[in-house]
N, C-alpha and C positions, 0 to 999 in steps of 0.2 A: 456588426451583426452578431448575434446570438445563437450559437451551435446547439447549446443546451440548455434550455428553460424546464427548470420544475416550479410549480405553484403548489402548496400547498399540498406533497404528495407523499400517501401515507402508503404501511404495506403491515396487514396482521396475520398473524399465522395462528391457528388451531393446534395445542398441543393435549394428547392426551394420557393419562397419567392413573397409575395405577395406584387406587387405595384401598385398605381393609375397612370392611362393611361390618359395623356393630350395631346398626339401629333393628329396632323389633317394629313390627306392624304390629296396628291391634287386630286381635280376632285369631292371630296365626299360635297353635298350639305352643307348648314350650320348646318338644321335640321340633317341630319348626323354626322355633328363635334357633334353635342353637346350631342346626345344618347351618345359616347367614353366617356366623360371629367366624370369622377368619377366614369368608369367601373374601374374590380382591372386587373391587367396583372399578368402571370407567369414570372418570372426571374427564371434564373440555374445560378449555381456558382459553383463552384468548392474547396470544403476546404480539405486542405493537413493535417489530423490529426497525419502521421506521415513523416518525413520527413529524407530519406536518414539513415537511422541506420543503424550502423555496429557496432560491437561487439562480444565477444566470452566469454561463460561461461563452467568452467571448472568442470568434474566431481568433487564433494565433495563440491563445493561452496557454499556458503550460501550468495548472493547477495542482497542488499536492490535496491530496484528499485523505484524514487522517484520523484516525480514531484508536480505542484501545480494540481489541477482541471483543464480537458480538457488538460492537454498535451503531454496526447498520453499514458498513463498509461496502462489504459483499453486495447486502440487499441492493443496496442503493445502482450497483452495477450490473446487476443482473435486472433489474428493473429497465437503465437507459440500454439493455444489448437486445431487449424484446424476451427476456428467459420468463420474468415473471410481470404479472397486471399488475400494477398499481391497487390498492385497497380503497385511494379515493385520489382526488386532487385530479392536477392536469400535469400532462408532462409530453414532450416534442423532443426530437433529437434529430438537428439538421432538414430541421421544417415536416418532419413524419409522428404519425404516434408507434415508439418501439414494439407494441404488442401484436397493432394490427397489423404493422407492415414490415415485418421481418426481412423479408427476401430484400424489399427497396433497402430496407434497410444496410444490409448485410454490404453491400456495397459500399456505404460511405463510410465504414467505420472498422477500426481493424482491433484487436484483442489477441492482451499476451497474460499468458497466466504462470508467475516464476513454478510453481509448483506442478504445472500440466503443460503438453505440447501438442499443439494441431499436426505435428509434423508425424510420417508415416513409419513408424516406427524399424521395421526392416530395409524399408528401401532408401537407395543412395539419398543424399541432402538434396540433389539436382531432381530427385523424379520427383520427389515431394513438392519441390517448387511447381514442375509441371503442371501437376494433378493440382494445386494451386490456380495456375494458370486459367487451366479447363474448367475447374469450379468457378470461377468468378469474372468468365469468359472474357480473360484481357486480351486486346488485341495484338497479335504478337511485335510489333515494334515498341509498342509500350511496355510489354512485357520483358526484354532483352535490354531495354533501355532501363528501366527498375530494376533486373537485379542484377546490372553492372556495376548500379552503381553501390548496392549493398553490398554486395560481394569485397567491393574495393573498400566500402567504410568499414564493414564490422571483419575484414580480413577471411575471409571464407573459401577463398581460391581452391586453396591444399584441402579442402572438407568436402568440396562439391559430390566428388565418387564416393566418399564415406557415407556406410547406414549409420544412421540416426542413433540407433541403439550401442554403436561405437560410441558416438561422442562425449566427451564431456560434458558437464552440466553448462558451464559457462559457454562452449561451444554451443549445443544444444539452444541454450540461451539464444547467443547471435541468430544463428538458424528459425528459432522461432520469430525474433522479432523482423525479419528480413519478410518470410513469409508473412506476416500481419502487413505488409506496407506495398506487395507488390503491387496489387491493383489502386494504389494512390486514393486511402483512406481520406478524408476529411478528419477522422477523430481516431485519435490514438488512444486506447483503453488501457491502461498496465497495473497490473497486479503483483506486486512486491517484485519485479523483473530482477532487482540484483540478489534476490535471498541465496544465500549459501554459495554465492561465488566468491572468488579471491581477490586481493585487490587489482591484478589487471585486467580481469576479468570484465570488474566493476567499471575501470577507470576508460575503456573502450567502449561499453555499454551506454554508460553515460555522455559520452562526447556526439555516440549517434544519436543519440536522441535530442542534444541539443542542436545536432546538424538539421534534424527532421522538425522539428518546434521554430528555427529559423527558417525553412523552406516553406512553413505557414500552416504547417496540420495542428491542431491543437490538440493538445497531450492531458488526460486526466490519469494523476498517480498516484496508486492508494502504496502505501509502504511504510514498513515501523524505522527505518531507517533514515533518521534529519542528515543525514550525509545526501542523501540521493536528492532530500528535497531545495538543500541549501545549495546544492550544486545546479539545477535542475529550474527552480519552478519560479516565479515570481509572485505567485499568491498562493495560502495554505487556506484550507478551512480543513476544522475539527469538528470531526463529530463523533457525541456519545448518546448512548442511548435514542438512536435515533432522531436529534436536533443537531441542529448547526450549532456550536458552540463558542466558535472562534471564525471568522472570517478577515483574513490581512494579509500581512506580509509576516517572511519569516522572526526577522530582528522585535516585530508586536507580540509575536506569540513567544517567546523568548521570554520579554518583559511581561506580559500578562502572567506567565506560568513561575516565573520569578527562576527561570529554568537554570542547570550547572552544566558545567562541563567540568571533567574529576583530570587531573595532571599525576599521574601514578611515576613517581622515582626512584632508584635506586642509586642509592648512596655508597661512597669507599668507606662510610663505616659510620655504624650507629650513631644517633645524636638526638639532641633537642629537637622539636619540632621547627619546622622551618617558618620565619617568618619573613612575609613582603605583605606589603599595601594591596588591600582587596581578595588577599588570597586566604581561607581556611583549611587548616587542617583537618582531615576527615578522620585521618587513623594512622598511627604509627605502628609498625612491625618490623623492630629492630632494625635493617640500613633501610627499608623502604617507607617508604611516606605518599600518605595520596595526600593531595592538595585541589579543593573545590574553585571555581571560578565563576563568574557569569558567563552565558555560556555568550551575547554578545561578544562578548572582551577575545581579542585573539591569543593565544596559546604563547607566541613567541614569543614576548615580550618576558613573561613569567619564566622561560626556560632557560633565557639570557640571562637573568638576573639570576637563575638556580646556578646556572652555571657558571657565574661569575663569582656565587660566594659559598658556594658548599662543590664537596669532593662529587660529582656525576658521574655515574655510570653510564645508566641506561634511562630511558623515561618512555613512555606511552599515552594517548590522550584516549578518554571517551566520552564520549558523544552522551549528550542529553537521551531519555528515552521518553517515549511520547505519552504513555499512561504517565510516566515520573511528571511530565509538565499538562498532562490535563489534571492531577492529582492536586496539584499546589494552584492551578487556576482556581479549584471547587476550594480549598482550602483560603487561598485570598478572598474570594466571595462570601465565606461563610465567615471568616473574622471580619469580613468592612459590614 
């Protein structure tokens, strides 16, 4: 069964824009022309933030949904949460239309936004949940029964009498996404949920949301971070400029974008660049050395064999970035 169907569905926005006004009418005296010449004019324009999307997600999926900045990410999700109408096309979320049916809506789908918090900013983490509760009128055995059991996955015990505005980011974090799931979503909405936490922050975060995608809610994840989605999703789609770009599995998107992953070392003491099978050197700076990879290809192998024939200190891996592999997809297309 199908959670979310778009057909063909677009979203334009009116922007408008200030410019200086040189032209002359005729008939209007000089002293006339020249009051105009560096008044500012109104322009309207027309920008298409999403363009023509179709696609279908199926119940139980855990989607990564990805683009660079500005290409339709947002729209796209404030579209399936009822924020904004559609410009054209069809579009249903859990058998409803998002715009006209908000309230129905509002029920089957939960939203976490890394950047904002539903949650009540003074009061303890427990009243917020409450007032949770009473907005989305759970009935209370369901309600004690949800967030027992969030409490115990995302560690929240020690938080519950803490306000909000105490917690940590990554806390805060847990707390929001705890509140998105009490009332037992159908669809999970996340919006870069790990941005700016640390990695155990991250590595908890992540484990509940694989707990919550195997309990059967299906998860749509937009985030600039292939760590969340390669841990996370079983299918990516990319989009720029308002098209789907990419639609697969991670390891396709990888190979279409011809994507790296960088091996950054530090060495007991300056040297020649280092050489192994498949690996490039990106830059030398005296004992450090970055070394490129596929980002396929796993890390280990390459750090074994660093370490088996040069002096090693330290090393560090990083992750492909997702403009970097929509970049070199547009670039494959344009040289084939």
């Amino acid at each position: 069964m199908d959670l979310i169907e778009l057909d063909n569905v677009s979203r334009t926005f009116t922007v408008r824009t200030k410019t200086e006004g040189h032209t002359r009418t005729e008939g209007r005296t000089k002293t006339e022309d020249r009051t105009r010449i560096g008044r500012l004019r109104r322009e309207r324009r027309e920008v298409r933030a999403v363009d023509g999307l179709t696609f279908r997600v199926a119940a139980g999926e855990c989607v990564g949904y990805l683009g660079p900045n500005g290409a339709g990410k947002s729209t796209t999700i404030k579209m399936l949460t009822g924020i904004l109408v559609p410009s054209g096309g069809r579009l249903r979320v859990a058998g409803v239309d998002p715009s006209r049916e908000r309230a129905r809506l509002a029920r089957r789908i939960g939203v976490v936004f890394g950047q904002r918090t539903t949650l009540w900013w003074d009061l303890p983490l427990r009243d917020s949940f409450e007032l949770s509760r009473r907005l989305y009128r759970i009935p209370p055995p369901q309600f004690r029964a949800n967030l027992a059991r969030c409490v115990e996955l995302l560690q929240l015990g020690d938080l519950l009498d803490t306000p909000v505005r105490q917690l940590s980011l990554g806390q805060r974090m847990r707390g929001d996404l705890a509140a998105a799931l009490l009332h037992d979503p159908r669809i999970l909405y996340l919006d870069e949920p790990t941005i700016g936490l640390d990695v155990l922050s991250k590595a908890r975060v992540r484990e509940f949301l694989r707990e919550v995608n195997a309990a059967g809610t299906t998860v749509l994840l937009t985030t600039h971070d292939l760590t969340d989605i390669e841990q996370l999703c079983g299918r990516v789609m990319v989009i720029d400029h308002g098209r789907v770009v990419y639609d697969g599995d991670l390891p396709g998107l990888h190979a279409a974008g011809r994507s790296e992953r960088t091996l950054m070392v530090d060495l007991g003491r300056a040297g020649a660049p280092i050489e192994l099978p498949g690996v490039r050197v990106v830059k030398v700076e005296g004992s450090r050395q970055w070394l490129a990879f596929p980002a396929e290809r796993s890390a280990a192998p390459i750090v074994a064999a660093v370490a088996e024939r040069y002096p090693l200190l330290d090393l560090s891996v990083r992750e492909p970035v997702i403009e970097d592999v929509i970049a070199r997809m547009y670039a494959g297309a344009a040289i084939g």
